[in-house]
N, C-alpha and C positions, 0 to 999 in steps of 0.2 A: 763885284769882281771886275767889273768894267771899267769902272772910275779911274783909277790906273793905266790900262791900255787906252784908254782916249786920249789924256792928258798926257802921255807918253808920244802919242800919234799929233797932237796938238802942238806938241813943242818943235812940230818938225815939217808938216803941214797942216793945212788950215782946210781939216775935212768941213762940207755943213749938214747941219741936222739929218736931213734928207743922206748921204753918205753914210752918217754915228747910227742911223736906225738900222740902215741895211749891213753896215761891219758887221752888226751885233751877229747877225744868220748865221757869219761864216765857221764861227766858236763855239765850243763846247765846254763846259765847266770841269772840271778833276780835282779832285782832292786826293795828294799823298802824305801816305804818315811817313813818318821820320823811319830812317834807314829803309824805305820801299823805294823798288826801282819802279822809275818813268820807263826805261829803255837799259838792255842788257846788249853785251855784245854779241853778232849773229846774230841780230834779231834785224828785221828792216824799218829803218827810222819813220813812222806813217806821220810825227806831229810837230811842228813847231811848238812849242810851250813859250808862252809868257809867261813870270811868275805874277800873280800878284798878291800873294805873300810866301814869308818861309824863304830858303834856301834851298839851291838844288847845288850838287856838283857832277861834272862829269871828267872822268876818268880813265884811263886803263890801268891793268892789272899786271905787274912783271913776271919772270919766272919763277920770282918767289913768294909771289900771291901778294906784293906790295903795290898798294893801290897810289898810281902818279897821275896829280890832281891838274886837268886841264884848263877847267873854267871852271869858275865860282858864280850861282847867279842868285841874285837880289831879286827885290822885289821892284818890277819896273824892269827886270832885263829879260833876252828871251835867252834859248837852250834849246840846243839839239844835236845829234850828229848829222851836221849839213851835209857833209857830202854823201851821206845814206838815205838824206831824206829827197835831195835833187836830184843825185844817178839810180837812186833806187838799189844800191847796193846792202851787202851786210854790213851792218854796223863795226866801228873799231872801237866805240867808246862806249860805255857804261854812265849811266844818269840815274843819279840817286837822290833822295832830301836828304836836309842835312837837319833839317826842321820840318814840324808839320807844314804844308805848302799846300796851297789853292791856285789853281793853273787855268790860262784860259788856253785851248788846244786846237790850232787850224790843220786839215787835212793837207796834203800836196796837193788832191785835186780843187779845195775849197781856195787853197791858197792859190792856184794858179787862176780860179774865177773871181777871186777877190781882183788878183792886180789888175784886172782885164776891166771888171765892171764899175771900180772906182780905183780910172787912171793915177789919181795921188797918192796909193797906196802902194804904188809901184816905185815913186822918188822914196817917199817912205822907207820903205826898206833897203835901196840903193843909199840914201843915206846911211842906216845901220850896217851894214857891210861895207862902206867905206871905215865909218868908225871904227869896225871891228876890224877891221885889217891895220889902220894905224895903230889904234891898241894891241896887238900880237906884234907887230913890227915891233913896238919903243918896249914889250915885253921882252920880247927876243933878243934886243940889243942890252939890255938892260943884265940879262941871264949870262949872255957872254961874255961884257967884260968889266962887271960889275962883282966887287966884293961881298962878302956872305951879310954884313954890314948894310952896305951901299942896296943891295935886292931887299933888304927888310926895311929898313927907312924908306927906299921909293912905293911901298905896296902901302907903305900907314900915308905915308903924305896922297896917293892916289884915291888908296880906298879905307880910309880911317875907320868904316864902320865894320870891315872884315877884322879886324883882331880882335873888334869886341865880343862878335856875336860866331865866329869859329875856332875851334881849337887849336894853338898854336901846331899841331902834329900834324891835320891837314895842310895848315899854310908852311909848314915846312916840305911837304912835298910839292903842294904847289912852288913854292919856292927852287925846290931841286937842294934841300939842305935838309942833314939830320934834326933830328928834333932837339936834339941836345946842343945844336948849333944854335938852334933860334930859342932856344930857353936863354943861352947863358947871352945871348944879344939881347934879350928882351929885358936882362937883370941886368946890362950894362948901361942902358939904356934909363930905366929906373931910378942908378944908380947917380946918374951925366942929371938927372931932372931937377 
């Protein structure tokens, strides 16, 4: 399960041996089956999750129990509801698999000893959360003033391997478009190939 989270941490800094032995403490393994929640809403975010494999998505639920798709995560991305897991607040989002998934899972408090005891893991993560704010940025701009078109051509040219491996219904809510929006784009699309 590691293999993954190293080479993920490796592409971004240059932990050595001595650091990859002592990461390893700060984790704990999880396996969730498909449709099991990681985190419900009201609940308090206690984990950061890596995946390293499967599919998780997180979410909220409208008034009419329609669930609007937040983040999508791979294998190699992390999850969670940040801001319940840093303020210690109750959760607003819901975290589910979408796949069976194998998670490696750090506490708030292991996480707050990890950045401390191996300072490079603290760029580490400042670099993900810059990432992750340029990506919700160019998503946001994207959902504004982007055709229903234009949002599904930019999500395949970003994330090509999300149309294969989820169901167009989810990515149409991720998207912010009916499903029958993004069926008959998907068949116009087939059609243009």
């Amino acid at each position: 399960m590691f293999e993954i989270l190293i080479k993920h941490i490796r592409d971004k800094v240059d932990l050595n041996q001595t650091d990859l032995i002592l990461l390893k403490t700060f984790f704990t393994g999880k396996r969730l089956k498909r449709k099991a929640f990681l985190l419900r809403e009201g609940e308090i975010c206690n984990h950061l999750a890596f995946v390293s494999s499967g599919i998780l998505k997180s979410f909220v639920s409208d008034e009419k129990g329609q669930d609007r798709i937040n983040l999508f995560a791979f294998e190699g991305w992390w999850i969670s509801d940040f801001n319940s897991f840093i303020n210690r607040e109750k959760a607003l989002l819901n975290i589910s698999a979408i796949e069976n998934a194998e998670l490696l899972l750090i506490s708030f408090d292991d996480y707050e000893a990890l950045t401390l005891q191996i300072p490079l893991m603290d760029r580490y993560f400042r670099i993900l959360y810059q990432n992750s704010l340029v990506t919700k940025d160019r998503r946001l701009m994207i959902s504004n003033k982007s055709t229903a078109m234009e949002k599904y051509r930019s999500l395949v040219h970003h994330n090509p391997d999300m149309v294969k491996r989820i169901p167009h219904t989810l990515i149409a809510s991720y998207l912010g478009l009916s499903p029958e929006t993004v069926s008959r784009i998907r068949k116009k699309l087939l059609f243009h190939e």
